[in-house]
N, C-alpha and C positions, 0 to 999 in steps of 0.2 A: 402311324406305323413308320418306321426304319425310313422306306420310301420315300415318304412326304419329303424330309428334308433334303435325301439325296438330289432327286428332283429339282428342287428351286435352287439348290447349288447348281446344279446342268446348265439352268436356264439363262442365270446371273453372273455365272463364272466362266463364261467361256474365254478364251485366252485370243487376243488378236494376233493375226497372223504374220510373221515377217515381214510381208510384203505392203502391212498397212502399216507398219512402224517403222520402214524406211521408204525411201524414195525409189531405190530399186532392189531387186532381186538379188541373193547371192554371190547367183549366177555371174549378175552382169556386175558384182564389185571385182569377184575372180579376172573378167576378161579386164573390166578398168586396171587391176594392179600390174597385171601381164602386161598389160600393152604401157605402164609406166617402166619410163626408165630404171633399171637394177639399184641404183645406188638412191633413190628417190621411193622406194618400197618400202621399206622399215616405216618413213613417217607417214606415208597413205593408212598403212596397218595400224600404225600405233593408236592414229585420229579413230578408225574407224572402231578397232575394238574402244575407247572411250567413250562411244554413242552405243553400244553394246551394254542392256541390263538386266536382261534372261538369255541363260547360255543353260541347255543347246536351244541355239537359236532352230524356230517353228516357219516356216514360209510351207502358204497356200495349207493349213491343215493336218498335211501328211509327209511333208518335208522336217528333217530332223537333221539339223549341222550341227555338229560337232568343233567343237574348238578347242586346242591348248596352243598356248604363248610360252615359248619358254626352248630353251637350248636341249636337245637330245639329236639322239643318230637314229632311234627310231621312236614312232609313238604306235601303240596299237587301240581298241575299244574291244574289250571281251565285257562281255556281258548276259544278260539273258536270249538278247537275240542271236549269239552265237556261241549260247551253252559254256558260254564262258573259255573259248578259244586265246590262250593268249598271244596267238600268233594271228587270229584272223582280224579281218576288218581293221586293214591297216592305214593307220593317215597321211596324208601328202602333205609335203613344204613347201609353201610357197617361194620359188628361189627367190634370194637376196634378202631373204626376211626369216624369223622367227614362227611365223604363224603354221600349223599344222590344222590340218581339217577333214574329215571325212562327210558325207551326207549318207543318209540313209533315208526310205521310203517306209514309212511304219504306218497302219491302221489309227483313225482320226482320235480314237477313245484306247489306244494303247497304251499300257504301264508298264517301265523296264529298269529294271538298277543294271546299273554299270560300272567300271572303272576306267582309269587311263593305264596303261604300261607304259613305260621308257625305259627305252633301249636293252628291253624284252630281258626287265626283270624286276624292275623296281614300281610294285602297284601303288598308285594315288588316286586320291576322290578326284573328282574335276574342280578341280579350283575357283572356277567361273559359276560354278551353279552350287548355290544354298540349300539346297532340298537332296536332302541327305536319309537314308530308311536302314534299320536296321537289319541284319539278316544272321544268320547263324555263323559267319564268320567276323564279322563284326558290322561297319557302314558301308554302304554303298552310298555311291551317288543315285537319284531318281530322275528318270524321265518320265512326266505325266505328259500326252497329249492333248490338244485342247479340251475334247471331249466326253475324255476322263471324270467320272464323276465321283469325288473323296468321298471315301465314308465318315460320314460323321460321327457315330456310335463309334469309332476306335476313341476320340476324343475324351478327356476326363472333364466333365461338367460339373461344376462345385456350384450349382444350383439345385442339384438333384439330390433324394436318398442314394445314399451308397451302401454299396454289400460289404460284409466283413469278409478277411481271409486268414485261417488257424493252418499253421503249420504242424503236424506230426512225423518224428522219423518211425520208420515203420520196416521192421523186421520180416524177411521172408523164412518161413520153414523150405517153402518148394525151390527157392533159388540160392538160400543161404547165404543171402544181402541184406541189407539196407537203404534206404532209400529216403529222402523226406515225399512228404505227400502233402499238397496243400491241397482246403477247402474253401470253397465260399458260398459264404452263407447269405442268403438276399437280405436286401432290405427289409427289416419289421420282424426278420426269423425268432429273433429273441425276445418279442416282445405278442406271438400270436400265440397258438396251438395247433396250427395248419400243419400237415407234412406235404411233401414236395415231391415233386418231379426231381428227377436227377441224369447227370449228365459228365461222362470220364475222358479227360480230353489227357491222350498220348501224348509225348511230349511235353507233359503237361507244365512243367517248370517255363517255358518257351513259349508258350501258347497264353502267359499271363506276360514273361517280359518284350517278347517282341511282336505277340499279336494283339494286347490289351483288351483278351477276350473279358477278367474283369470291369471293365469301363464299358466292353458291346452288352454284358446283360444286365449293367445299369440302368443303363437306355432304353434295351427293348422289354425290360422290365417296367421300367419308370412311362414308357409310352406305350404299356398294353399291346403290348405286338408281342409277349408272349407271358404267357404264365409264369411266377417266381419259380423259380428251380435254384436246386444245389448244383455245383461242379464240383468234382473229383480231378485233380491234378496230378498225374501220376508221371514220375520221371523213368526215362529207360535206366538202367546199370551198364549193359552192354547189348546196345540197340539194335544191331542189327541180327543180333543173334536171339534177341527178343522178340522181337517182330515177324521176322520172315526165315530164323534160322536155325543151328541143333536146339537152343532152348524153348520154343515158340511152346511145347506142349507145357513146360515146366512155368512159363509166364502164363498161358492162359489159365492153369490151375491156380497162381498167384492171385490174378484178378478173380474167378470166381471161387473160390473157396477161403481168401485170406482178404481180398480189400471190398469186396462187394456185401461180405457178413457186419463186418468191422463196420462199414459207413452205415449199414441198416442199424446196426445196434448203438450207434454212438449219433446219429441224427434222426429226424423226422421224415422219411423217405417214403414212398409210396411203391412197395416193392412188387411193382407187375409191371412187366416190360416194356406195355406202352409206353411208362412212364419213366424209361429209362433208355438213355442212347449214351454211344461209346462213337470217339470221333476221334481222328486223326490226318497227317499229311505227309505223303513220301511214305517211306516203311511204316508208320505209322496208322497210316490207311489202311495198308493191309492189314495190322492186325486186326485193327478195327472192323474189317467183313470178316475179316479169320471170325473172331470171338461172335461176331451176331451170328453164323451162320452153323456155326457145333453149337451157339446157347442161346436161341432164339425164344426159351425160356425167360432166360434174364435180361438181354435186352432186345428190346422190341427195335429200336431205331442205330442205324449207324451209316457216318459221314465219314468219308476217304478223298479227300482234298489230293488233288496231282497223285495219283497211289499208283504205289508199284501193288501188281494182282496180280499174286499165284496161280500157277495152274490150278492146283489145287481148289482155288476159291472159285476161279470160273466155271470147272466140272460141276465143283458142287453145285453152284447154282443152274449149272445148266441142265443136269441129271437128276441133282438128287431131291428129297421132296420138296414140295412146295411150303415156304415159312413165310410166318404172319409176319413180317418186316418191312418199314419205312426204310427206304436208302435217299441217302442223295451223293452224292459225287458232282466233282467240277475239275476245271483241267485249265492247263495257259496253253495259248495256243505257240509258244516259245516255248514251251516246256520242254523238259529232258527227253530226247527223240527217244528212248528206248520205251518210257511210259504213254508215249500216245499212244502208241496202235493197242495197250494193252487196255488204255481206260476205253477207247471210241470201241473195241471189238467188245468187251464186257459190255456196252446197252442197249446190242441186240440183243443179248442173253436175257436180260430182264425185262425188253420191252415183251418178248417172244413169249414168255413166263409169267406174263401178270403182274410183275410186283409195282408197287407203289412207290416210283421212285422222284427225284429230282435231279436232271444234268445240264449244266452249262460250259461253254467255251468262253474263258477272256482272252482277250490281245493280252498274255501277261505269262510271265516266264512262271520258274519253280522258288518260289519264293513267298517270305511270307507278307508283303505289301500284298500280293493278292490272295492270301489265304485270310488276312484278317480281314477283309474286305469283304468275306462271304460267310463269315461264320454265321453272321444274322440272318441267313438264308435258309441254313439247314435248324438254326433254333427255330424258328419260324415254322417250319415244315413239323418238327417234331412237339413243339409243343408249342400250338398258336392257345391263345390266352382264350379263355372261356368264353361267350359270346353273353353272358351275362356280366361279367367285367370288366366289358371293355367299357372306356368310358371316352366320349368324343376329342379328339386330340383338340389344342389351341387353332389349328387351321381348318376346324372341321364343325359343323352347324350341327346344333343338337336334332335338326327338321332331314336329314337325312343320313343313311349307311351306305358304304359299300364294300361288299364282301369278295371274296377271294373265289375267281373261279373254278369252278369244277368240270373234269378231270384237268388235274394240271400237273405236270406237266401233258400235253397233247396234241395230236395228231390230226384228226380231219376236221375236229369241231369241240367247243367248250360254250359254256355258260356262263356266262355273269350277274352274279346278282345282288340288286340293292333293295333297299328300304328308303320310305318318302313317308313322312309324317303329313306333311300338307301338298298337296296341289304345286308343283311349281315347273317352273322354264328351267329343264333338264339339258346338257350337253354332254353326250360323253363320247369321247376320241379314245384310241390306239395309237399308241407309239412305238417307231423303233427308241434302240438307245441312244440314236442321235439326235432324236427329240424332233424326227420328221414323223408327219401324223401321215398316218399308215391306213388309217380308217376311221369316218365316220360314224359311230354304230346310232346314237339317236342323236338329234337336234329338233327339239320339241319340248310341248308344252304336255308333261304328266299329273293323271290325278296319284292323291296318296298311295298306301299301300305298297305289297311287297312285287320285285320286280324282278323281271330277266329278260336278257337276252341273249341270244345264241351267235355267238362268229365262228364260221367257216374258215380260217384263216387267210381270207384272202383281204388283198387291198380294195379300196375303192374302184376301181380298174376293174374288178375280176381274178387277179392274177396270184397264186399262191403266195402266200411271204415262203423266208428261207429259215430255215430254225435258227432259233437263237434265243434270247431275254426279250421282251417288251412290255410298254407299259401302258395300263389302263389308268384314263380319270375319269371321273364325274364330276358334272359342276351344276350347282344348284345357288342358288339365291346369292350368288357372287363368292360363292367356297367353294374349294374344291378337294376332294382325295384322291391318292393315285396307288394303285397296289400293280404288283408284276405276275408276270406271266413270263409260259414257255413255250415254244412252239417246237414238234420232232418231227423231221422230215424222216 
């Protein structure tokens, strides 16, 4: 699964910390340059950035220095962590030198694109740092924290089958536009007679060039972590008036009465709503519950990444009947202040209501480095791959399973359960995300057969965990697999 490798990247990739890559502390270069003579400054800095070779420099974990070199009258850092202020988080000069720097304290496993301003108008990448991510106005620079685990399913693998993708322009009666619409078709599509799960992702143009959701259902196709499905690409025209504004009635009539017929009749589609989810990020979200919750006929599943949510959406769900619908939603905890309180108040409403949902929190702004990071999360959710084709990953022994707990996401207690073909010396641990084992659940020696066990949420201690993501392995005859979990307080 997805996991597995995120996982061994955690384990192997961690990033060493400032303060074991130099001799001292930030801190103590700052007081060293001070306390040098003024005209003796420039060459301490100059030596010192040349021993300098990841910028922003990392000290103890959760220290984040910022650096630019270079002549201005002011420097600033707008970014995700201040919603992109470009007067906040401003940097200091070292007098009698060039050097500018700011620090910030950010969470161990945090992800943040940034930029630099000078002299509060002209934005640049950080010059200093190579790790560069795209976003809907063009590059940012990227801050990954040590603990930060990449996903590797954004990656293109040219050892894998690959899916195709058909471009159509596609004519509206309801909006009297046009638009292209891209498809992709899995691996093998053209050469089975299977029809598909399917899946319409808002934005949809964006959601292939800057979140390389194509390349994520290579993967979690190619690694049985989910069933072959079709994706639906659909671009806005005028977005936000499509989404969340006067048009939203005249688009949702778009999507079901003009692209939803058209993709049935021109693919192999599996037209019942389980088998079909609508996903999006920002306005895009919204629509995305907009349309699951007036057509809970036609799709059964929908994912609203950082989403602005309508009154509207929330009444319904909190009032109106009860629908057969998979949700998952996720949020940065940098996100646009105005869409938290609106995503964290919306999962009381569906915890309250029953529905079947998935929520998490990253350290990670409004952006799509962390929305493409989680797509494989809610595929997962909505369409985990049949339990008769899955077939044991490369790190995983044909002699035993391990399956995905249930209720999950959950509150006071869940289950976990595997399969053991023979007899074997069993280990299985809890983890947070920072790869501290959280809980022992068995260490022992089991006979074969099918297996469970139950966690309370608590640590070893006794002591509640705090919601969040975490991860389950087992290990058996020197393999292991790890699948995630959610915890709601």
């Amino acid at each position: 699964m997805a996991i597995l490798k995120k996982v061994a990247i955690f384990f192997v990739l961690l990033l060493p910390s400032f303060s074991s890559l130099y001799a001292q502390t930030f801190e103590d270069f700052l007081v060293q340059v001070n306390a040098t003579p003024t005209d003796q400054r420039q060459a301490l800095v100059d030596s010192f950035m040349n021993t300098v070779t990841v910028l922003p420099l990392v000290e103890h974990d959760t220290l984040a220095h910022f650096l630019y070199q270079g002549n201005a009258s002011t420097v600033t850092v707008p970014g995700d962590a201040n919603a992109w202020n470009i007067s906040g988080s401003s940097m200091t000069l070292i007098g009698g030198t060039d050097l500018w720097y700011r620090t910030e304290v950010y969470e161990s496993d945090a992800r943040l694109d940034y930029k630099f301003v000078l002299n509060g108008s002209t934005w640049i990448l950080d010059p200093g740092n190579p790790n560069t991510i795209l976003g809907g106005f063009g590059p940012n620079s990227e801050l990954s924290m040590p603990a930060y685990i990449p996903p590797p399913e954004i990656q293109f693998d040219p050892e894998i089958p690959h899916g195709t993708l058909r471009d159509t322009v596609f004519h509206s009666a309801h909006l009297g536009n046009s638009r292209t619409i891209r498809v992709y078709l899995p691996p093998h599509y053209h050469t089975s007679t299977d029809s598909f799960a399917m899946i319409l992702f808002h934005d949809g143009l964006e959601y292939v060039s800057l979140a390389n959701a194509d390349n994520i259902m290579d993967y979690l196709i190619h690694n049985r972590d989910i069933e072959p499905i079709i994706a639906v690409f659909v671009p806005p025209v005028n977005r936000n008036e499509e989404y969340a504004g006067s048009l939203q009635n005249q688009f949702t009539d778009f999507i079901i009465e003009e692209v939803i017929p058209w993709v049935d009749s021109c693919f192999r589609t599996i037209p019942h709503p389980h088998k079909r989810a609508t996903l999006g990020a920002s306005n895009a979200g919204n629509i995305s519950l907009w349309l699951a919750m007036n057509h809970p006929g036609v799709f059964g599943n929908a994912a609203a990444q950082s989403s602005y949510i309508q009154g509207a959406i929330s009444d319904g769900f909190q009032d109106g009947p009860q629908l057969d619908l998979k949700l998952y939603l996720d949020l940065g905890t940098y996100d646009i202040p105005m869409l938290i309180p609106l995503v964290r108040n919306f999962i009381p409403i569906l915890q309250s209501r029953g529905y079947a949902y998935q929520y998490a929190e990253y350290h990670e702004g409004h952006s799509w480095g962390m929305w493409r990071a989680h797509i494989d999360d809610a595929l997962e959710m909505f369409f985990p791959a049949e339990p008769t084709a899955v077939e044991p990953s490369k790190s995983a022994p044909d002699e035993f399973q391990l399956n995905q707990n249930f209720p999950n996401p959950f509150n006071s207690e869940t289950r976990i359960l595997f399969h053991l073909e023979k007899s074997s010396d069993v280990t299985m641990t809890i983890y947070n995300t920072l790869g501290q084992r959280v809980r022992t659940m068995i260490e022992a020696r089991q006979p074969a057969g099918d297996k469970y066990v139950s966690w309370d949420g608590q640590d070893d201690s006794g002591r509640p965990v705090s919601s969040g993501l975490y991860l389950y392995s087992l290990k058996a005859e020197n393999c292991i697999q790890f699948r995630k979990m959610i915890v709601l307080r």
